[in-house]
C-alpha positions, 0 to 999 in steps of 0.5 A: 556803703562802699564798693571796696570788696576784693575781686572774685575768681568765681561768680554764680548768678541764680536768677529766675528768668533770661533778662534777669541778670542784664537788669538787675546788675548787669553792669557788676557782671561786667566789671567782674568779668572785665577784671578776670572772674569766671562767671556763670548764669544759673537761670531757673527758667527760659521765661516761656510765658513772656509773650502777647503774640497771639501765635507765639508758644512756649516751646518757641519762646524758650528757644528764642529767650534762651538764645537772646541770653546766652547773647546777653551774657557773651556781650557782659563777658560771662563764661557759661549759662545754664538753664534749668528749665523750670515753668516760667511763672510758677517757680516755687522755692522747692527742694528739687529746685534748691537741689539744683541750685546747690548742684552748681555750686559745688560744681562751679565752687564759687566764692560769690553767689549772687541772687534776688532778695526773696523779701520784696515784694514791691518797690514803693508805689511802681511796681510789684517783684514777680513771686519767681523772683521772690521764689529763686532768692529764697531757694539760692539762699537755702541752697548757700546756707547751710545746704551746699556747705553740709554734707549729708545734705543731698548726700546723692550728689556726693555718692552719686556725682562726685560733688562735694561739699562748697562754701559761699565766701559771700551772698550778693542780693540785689533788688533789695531795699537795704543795700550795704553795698553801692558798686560803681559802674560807671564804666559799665554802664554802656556795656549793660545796655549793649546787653540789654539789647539782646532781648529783642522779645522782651523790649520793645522801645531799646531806645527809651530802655537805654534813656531809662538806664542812663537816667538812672545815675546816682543822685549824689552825683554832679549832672555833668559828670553821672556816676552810676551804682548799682545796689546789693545787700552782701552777707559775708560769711564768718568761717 
């Protein structure tokens, strides 16, 4: 597995929720933008129900997780974030959801789209992947393929929106379990976690969050100089 891509001019990362995008592959989005590609965040929902504060609401959380991201995204170097809106918790890969998506692809035109892998549905014995995850990866994928590439698909956005056509040259899917690709980011690690403290609503300890990240090095890495990667399956596609 290698990192030898050519550098996108245009990025779209489609995530379910405000955090998403910092730690699945915050550092990727970094070095992207560090290197001049025009980034956008699609963010399906404004994580409304992230909360145990007894007196906290939905309509308040959306606005502080909103802003938490569109500062998250600033510190990576992202040009735009924007929200869908959808109910935090309760995404589901509808064809309401997969026309949004495709919406802003062929507004934004990118060449990379980035995404979670809709397959998993945990990680070993750790963790269980929330179904938003699982429900925006299958609806950007359907959205990349064939959706946004075939015209009489959402043939209104067309007609109605002057939006036509666009094809994904490749699929970006992280948290996945069969990566192809491991991209080096080590110098961008300390950037994401900079990111990372903008979600000041959803980490608690920032201190033991960034111990965690800069733990997290690849193991074929010597200890006294940590190389770091993070980890995609890409699919490119054969025109």
């Amino acid at each position: 597995m290698s990192d030898n891509h050519a550098q996108p001019k245009r990025v779209l990362g489609v995530f379910a929720h405000p955090d998403d995008p910092e730690f699945f592959c915050g550092a990727t989005f970094a070095r992207w933008a560090a290197d001049g590609a025009e980034i956008t965040f699609l963010l399906a929902t404004s994580g409304d129900k992230g909360s145990a504060e007894p007196d906290m609401t939905h309509e308040r959380l959306s606005a502080i997780r909103e802003e938490e991201e569109r500062n998250a995204a600033r510190v990576l170097g992202v040009n735009e974030v924007v929200f869908l809106r959808y109910p935090d918790g309760e995404l589901q890969p509808t064809l309401n959801l997969r026309r949004d998506i495709v919406r802003m692809i062929r507004l934004k035109q990118p060449e990379v789209l980035v995404t979670c892998d809709p397959t998993v549905f945990w990680w070993g014995d750790r963790a269980i992947n929330h179904p938003d995850h699982r429900a925006i990866g299958e609806a950007a994928l359907d959205a990349v393929y064939p959706t946004a590439r075939d015209r009489l698909n959402f043939i209104e956005l067309e007609r109605d929106e002057g939006l036509h056509p666009h094809k994904v040259k490749q699929l970006w899917i992280c948290g996945t379990q069969s990566p192809t690709v491991r991209m080096d980011v080590t110098a961008y690690l300390e950037q994401k976690i900079t990111a990372l403290r903008e979600h000041k609503s959803q980490i608690a300890d920032m201190e033991a969050m960034a111990e965690r990240q800069r733990s997290n090095r690849d193991p074929e890495s010597p200890v006294d100089y940590p190389r770091y990667v993070e980890s995609f399956r890409v699919i490119t596609f054969d025109r």
